[in-house]
C-alpha positions in Angstrom: 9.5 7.0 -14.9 6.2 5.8 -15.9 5.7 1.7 -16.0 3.8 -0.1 -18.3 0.4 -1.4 -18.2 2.0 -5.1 -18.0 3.8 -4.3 -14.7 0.5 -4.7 -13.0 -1.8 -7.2 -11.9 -5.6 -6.4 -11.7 -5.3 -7.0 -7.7 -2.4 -4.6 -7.0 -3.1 -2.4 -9.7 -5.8 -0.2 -6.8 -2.5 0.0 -4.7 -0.2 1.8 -7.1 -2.8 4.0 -8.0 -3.3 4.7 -4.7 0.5 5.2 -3.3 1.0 7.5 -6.9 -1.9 9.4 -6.1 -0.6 10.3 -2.6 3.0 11.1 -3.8 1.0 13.5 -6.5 -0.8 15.7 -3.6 1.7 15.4 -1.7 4.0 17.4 -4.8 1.5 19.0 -6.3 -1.2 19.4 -4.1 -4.8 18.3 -4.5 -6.0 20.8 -7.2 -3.6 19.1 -10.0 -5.0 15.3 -9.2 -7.1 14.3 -11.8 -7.6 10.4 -12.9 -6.2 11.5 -16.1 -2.9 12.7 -14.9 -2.8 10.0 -12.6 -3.5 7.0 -15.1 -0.5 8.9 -17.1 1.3 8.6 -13.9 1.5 5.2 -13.4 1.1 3.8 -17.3 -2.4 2.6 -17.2 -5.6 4.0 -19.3 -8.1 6.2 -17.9 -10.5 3.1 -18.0 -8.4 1.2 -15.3 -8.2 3.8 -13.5 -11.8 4.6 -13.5 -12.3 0.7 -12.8 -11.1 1.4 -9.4 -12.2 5.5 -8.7 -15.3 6.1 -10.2 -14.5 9.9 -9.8 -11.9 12.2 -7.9 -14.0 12.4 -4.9 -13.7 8.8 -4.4 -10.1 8.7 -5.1 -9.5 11.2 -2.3 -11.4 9.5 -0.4 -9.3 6.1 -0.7 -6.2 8.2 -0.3 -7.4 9.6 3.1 -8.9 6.3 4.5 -5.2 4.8 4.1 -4.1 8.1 6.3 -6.6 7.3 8.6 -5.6 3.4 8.8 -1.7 4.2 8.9 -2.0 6.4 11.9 -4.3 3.8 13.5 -1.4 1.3 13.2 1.3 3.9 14.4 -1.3 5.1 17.8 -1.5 0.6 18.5 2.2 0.6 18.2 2.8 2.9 20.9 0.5 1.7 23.1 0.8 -1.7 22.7 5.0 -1.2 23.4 6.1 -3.5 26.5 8.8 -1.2 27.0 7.5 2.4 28.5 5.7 3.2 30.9 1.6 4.7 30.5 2.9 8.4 30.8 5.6 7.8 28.1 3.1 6.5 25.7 1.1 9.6 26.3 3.8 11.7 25.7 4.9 9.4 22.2 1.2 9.5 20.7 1.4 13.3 21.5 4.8 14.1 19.6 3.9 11.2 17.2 0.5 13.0 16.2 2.1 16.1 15.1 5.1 14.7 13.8 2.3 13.0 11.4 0.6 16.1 10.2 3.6 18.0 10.2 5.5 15.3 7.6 2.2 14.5 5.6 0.4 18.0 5.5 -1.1 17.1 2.2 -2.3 13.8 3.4 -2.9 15.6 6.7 -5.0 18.2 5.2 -7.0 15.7 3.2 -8.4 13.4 6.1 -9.0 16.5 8.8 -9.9 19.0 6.2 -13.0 20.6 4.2 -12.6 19.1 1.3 -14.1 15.7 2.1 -15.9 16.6 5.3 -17.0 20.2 4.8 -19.8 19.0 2.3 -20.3 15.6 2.8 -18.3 14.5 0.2 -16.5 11.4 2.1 -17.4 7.9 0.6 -19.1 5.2 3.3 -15.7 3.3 3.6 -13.8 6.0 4.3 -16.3 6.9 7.1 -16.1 3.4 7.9 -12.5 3.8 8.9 -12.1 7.3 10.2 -15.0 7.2 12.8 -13.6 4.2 14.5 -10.0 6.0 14.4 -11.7 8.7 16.5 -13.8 5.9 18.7 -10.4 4.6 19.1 -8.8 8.1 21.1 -12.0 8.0 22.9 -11.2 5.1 24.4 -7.6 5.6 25.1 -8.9 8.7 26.5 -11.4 6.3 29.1 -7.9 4.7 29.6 -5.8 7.6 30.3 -8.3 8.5 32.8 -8.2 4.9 34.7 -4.5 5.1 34.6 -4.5 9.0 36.3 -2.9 10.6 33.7 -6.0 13.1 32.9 -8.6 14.5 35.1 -10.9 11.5 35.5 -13.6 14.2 37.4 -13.9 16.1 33.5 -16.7 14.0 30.7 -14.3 11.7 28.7 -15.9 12.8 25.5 -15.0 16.3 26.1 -11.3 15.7 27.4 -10.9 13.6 23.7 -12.2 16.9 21.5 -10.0 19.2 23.7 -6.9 16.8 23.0 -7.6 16.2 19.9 -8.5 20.0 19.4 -5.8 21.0 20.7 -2.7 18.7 18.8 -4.8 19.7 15.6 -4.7 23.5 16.2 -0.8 22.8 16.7 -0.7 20.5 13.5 -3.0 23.3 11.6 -0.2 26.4 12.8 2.7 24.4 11.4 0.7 23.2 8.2 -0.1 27.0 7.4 3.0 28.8 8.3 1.3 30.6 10.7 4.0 29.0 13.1 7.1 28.4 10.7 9.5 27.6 13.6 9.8 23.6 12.8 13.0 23.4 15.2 11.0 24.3 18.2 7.8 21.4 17.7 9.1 19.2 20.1 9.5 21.5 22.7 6.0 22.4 21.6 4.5 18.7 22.2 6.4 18.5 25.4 4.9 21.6 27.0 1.6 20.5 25.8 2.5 16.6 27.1 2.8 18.3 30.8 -0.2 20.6 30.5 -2.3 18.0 30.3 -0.5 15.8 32.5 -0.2 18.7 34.9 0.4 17.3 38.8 -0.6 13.9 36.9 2.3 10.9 38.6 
């Protein structure tokens, strides 16, 4: 159902354009978003809408940086937790990762995808947030390396593009189908988990 205009206030007005415009791709896919169909959507005109998205581009944009900032919350969450020890939380942001992409692979799409990076097309904030979400891994990576849980004799640079390279490709195979047995991806992100953990305590 569609609200009205007078359900919103100009400061939470960017939000539930936002949080329709994600349920949108993630229904419909990224080709059917349009600020039209979106101001429809929630019950607004095209000229408040355009108030906060000056285009498409930057919509998608604003949608992605909120991917980027929800899985920077989940990745602190697990390794911030009191309760388990350094290898478990390796093995949680590892299942967690793909457990992401696999149950958002709209939203998924969107941040690791061509259509914002491919061209350049990504606004300044949303680079603003997803380069520090990648500085972030890097440094978890330095961590994971002081704790003994990865090879600290490998360039901690290259270990994070390998890991990260590697839970994407998985992500990527589910996304597409090219992989279509979902029962099987934990069993997946465990053999993965001891790979790189291999002889690791």
């Amino acid at each position: 159902m569609n609200l009205s205009k007078k359900n919103y206030h100009h400061g939470d007005l960017r939000s539930s354009l936002l949080n329709a415009a994600t349920l949108m791709i993630k229904n419909n896919g990224m080709a059917n978003l349009s600020l039209r169909k979106l101001a429809e959507q929630v019950g607004v005109s095209r000229t408040a809408a355009y108030h906060h998205f000056k285009d498409k581009n930057d919509l998608l944009s604003a949608i992605a940086a909120q991917g980027f900032i929800f899985w920077q919350k989940k990745s602190e969450q697990i390794f911030h937790s009191k309760n388990s020890s350094n290898k478990d939380k390796y093995r949680q942001f590892v299942h967690a990762y793909v457990h992401f992409a696999t149950e958002n692979p709209a939203l998924y799409e969107l941040m690791f995808g061509s259509t914002l990076w491919k061209k350049n097309s990504s606004s300044q904030s949303l680079k603003d947030i997803a380069y520090p979400s990648f500085q972030y891994q890097l440094e978890m990576t330095k961590l994971w390396q002081q704790q003994g849980l990865l090879s600290d004799k490998e360039n901690t640079l290259r270990v994070a593009q390998v890991t990260w390279a590697t839970l994407h490709g998985l992500a990527k195979l589910l996304i597409d189908g090219i992989y279509t047995d979902n029962t099987n991806i934990d069993e997946i992100c465990e053999c993965a988990v001891n790979l790189f953990l291999h002889n690791k305590p």
